[in-house]
C-alpha positions in Angstrom: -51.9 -30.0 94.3 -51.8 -33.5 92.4 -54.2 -33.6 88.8 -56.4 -36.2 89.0 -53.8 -38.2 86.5 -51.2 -37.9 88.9 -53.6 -39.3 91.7 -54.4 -42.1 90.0 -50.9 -43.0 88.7 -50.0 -42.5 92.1 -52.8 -45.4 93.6 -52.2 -47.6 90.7 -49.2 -48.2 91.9 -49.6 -48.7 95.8 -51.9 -52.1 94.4 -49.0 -53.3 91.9 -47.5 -55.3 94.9 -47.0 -58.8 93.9 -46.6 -62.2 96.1 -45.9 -61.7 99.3 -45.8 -57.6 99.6 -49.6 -58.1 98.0 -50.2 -60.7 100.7 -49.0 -58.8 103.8 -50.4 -54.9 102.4 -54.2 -56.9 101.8 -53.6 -58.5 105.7 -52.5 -54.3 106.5 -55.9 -53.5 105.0 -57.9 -55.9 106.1 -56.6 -54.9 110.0 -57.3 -51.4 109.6 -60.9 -52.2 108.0 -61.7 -54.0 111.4 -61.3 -50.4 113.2 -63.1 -48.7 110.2 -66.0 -50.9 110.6 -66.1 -50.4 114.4 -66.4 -46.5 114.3 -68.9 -46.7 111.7 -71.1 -49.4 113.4 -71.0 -47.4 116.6 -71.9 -44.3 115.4 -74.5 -45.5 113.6 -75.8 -47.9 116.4 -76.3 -44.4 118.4 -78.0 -42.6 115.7 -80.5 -45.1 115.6 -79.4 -45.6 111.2 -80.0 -49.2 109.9 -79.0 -49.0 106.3 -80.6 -50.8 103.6 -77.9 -49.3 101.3 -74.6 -48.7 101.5 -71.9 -46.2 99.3 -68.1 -46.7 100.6 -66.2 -43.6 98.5 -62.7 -44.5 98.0 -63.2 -48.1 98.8 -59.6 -49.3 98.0 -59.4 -53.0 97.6 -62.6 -53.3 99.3 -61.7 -54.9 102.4 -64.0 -52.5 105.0 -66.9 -53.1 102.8 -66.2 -56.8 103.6 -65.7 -56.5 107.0 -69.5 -54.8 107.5 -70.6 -57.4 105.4 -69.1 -60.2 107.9 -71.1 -58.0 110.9 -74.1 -58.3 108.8 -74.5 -54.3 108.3 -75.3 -52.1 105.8 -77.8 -53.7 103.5 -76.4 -53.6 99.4 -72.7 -52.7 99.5 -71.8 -50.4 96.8 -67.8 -49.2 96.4 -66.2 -46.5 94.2 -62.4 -46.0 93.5 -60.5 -43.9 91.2 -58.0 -46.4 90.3 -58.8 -49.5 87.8 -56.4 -51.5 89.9 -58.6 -51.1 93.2 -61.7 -51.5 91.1 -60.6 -55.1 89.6 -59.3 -56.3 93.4 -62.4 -54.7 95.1 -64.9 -56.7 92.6 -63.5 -60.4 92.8 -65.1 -59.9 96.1 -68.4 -61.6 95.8 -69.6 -59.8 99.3 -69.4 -56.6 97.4 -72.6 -56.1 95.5 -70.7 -53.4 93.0 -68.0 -51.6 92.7 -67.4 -49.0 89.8 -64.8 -46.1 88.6 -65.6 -43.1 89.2 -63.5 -39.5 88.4 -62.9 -38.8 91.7 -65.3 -35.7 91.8 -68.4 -36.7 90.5 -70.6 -39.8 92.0 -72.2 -42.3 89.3 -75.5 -42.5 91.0 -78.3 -40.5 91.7 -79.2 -38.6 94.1 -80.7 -40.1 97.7 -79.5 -43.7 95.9 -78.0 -44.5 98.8 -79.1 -44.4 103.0 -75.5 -44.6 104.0 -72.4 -43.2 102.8 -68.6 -43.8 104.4 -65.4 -41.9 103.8 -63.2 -43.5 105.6 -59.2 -41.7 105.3 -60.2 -40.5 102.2 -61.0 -36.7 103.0 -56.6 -36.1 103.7 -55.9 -37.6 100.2 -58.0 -35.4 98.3 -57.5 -31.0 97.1 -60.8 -30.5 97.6 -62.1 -32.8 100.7 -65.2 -30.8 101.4 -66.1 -31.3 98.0 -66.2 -35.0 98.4 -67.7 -35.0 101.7 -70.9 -32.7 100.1 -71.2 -35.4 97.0 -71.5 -38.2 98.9 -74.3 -36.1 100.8 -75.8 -35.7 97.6 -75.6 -39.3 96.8 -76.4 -40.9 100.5 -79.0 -39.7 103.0 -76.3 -40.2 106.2 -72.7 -39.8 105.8 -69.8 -41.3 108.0 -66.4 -39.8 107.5 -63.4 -40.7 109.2 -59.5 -38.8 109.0 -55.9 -39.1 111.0 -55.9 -36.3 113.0 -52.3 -34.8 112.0 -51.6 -31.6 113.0 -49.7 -32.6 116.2 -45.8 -32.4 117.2 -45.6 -36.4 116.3 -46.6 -36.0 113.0 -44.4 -32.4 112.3 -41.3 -34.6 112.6 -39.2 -34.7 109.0 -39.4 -38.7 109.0 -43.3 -38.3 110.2 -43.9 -35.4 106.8 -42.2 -37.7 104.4 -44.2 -40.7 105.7 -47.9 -39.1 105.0 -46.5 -37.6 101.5 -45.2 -41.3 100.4 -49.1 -42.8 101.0 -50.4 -39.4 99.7 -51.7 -37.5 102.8 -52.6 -33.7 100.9 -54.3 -32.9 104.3 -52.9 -32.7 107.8 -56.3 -32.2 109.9 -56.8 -31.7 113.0 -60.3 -32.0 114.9 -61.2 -28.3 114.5 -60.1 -28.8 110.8 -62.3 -32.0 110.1 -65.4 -30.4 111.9 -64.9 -27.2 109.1 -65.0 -29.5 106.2 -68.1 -31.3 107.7 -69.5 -27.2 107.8 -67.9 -26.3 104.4 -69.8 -29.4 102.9 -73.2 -28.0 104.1 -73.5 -31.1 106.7 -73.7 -31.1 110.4 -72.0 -33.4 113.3 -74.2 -35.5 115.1 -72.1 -37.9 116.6 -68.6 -38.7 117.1 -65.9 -40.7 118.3 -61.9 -41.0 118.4 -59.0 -43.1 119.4 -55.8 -44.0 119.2 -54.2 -46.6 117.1 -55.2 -50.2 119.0 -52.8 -52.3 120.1 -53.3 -54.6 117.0 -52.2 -52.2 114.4 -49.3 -51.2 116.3 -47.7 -54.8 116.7 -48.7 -55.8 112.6 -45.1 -55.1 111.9 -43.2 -56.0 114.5 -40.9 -58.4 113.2 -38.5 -59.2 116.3 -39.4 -59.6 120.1 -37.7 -56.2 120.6 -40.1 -54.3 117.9 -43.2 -56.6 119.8 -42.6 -55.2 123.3 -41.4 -52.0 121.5 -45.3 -51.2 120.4 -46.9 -52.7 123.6 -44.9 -49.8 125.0 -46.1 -47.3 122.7 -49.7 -48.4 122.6 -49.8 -48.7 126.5 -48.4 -45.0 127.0 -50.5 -43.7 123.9 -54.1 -45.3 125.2 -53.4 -44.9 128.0 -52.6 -40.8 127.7 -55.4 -40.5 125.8 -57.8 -41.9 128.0 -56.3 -39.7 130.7 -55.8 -36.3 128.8 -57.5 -36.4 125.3 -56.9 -32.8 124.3 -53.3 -33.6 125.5 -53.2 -36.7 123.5 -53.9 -35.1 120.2 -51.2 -32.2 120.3 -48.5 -34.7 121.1 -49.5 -37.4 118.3 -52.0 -39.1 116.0 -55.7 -40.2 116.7 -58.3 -41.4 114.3 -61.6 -39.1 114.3 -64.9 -40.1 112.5 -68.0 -38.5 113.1 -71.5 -39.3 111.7 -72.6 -36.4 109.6 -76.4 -35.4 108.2 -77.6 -32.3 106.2 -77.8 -29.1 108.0 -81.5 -28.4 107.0 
């Protein structure tokens, strides 16, 4: 496993883009935090959780904190990162109430300082994920965690393993696995929810009419397989799984 030095070394340099790469990897980000910000607003909607206060651990440039600010949910938005590049993007956000370093273990606040805490694709990029997932319990009285559900035949494939280790995947879950580390933390499931890459991620980079119809395809048969035969769906390639999590007491 990575030290922590090597971690952040490693995310310091996936926000050194400059120009245009910077332009089209914050537009990536900002796409994915639409999803982010579904699953979390969902889940909370059914659990009946109106946050005054909200903790996003690992909150990258800070684009999902944004997004639920732009919904108008989640009260004070709070981020942590481990990387001083992610920090200084995440904070010239003026929708962001603070955003701090922190050492990738430990939370800077309190405990209970927070109703609502999010880890969202966090948990496969850290040694120690059920860790994480029990000190953001500490810190926040609800936690929403979200992972790419991995361990299928898509993602075994030798262009699929090299993929997840270039944007530092150290977990490949699947659902059984992210309901353990929910356990292992000392938290229980209380809701849940998955799906499939929407259709809007997989067109971001077609570039040609070819690659366009090539990832209507692919969406159409995925969603559409995975409406039909979920369990099927998951052992043939990758979903997204977030679950809203509270203490087992």
């Amino acid at each position: 496993m990575p030290t922590h030095e090597q971690l952040v070394g490693f995310y310091d340099d996936s926000y050194a883009h400059e120009g245009e790469a910077a332009q089209l990897y914050a537009r990536w980000r900002a796409l994915g935090a639409i999803g982010k910000a579904d699953h979390v607003v969902e889940l909370c909607h059914r659990a009946g959780v109106r946050p005054r206060s909200t903790l996003d651990v690992g909150c990258g440039d800070g684009a999902l904190l944004s997004e639920l600010r732009a919904r108008g949910f989640g009260g004070e938005l709070h981020g942590v990162e481990i990387t001083e590049a992610a920090v200084r993007i995440a904070s010239a956000r003026g929708e962001i109430d603070t955003v701090a370093l922190y050492d990738g273990e430990r939370l800077p606040m309190g405990s209970g300082a927070c109703d609502l805490g999010i880890v969202s694709h966090v948990l496969e990029h850290v040694p120690n994920p059920s860790q994480l997932l029990a000190e953001t319990a500490r810190v926040c009285g609800v936690v929403v965690m979200e992972v790419p559900l991995e361990d299928n035949l898509s993602a075994r494939r030798a262009s699929k393993r090299e993929h997840a280790h270039e944007v530092g995947h150290l977990q490949r879950l699947s659902r059984v696995g992210a309901r353990a580390i929910v356990a292992q933390a000392g938290l229980r499931v209380v809701g849940e929810l998955e799906d499939p890459l929407p259709l809007r991620v997989q067109r971001f980079f077609a570039s040609t009419p070819a690659g366009e119809t090539a990832a209507i395809g692919k969406w159409g048969l995925r969603n559409g397989l995975h409406e039909l035969a979920p369990t099927l769906a998951k052992r043939l390639f990758t979903v997204h799984y977030a679950c809203l999590c509270l203490p087992r007491a």
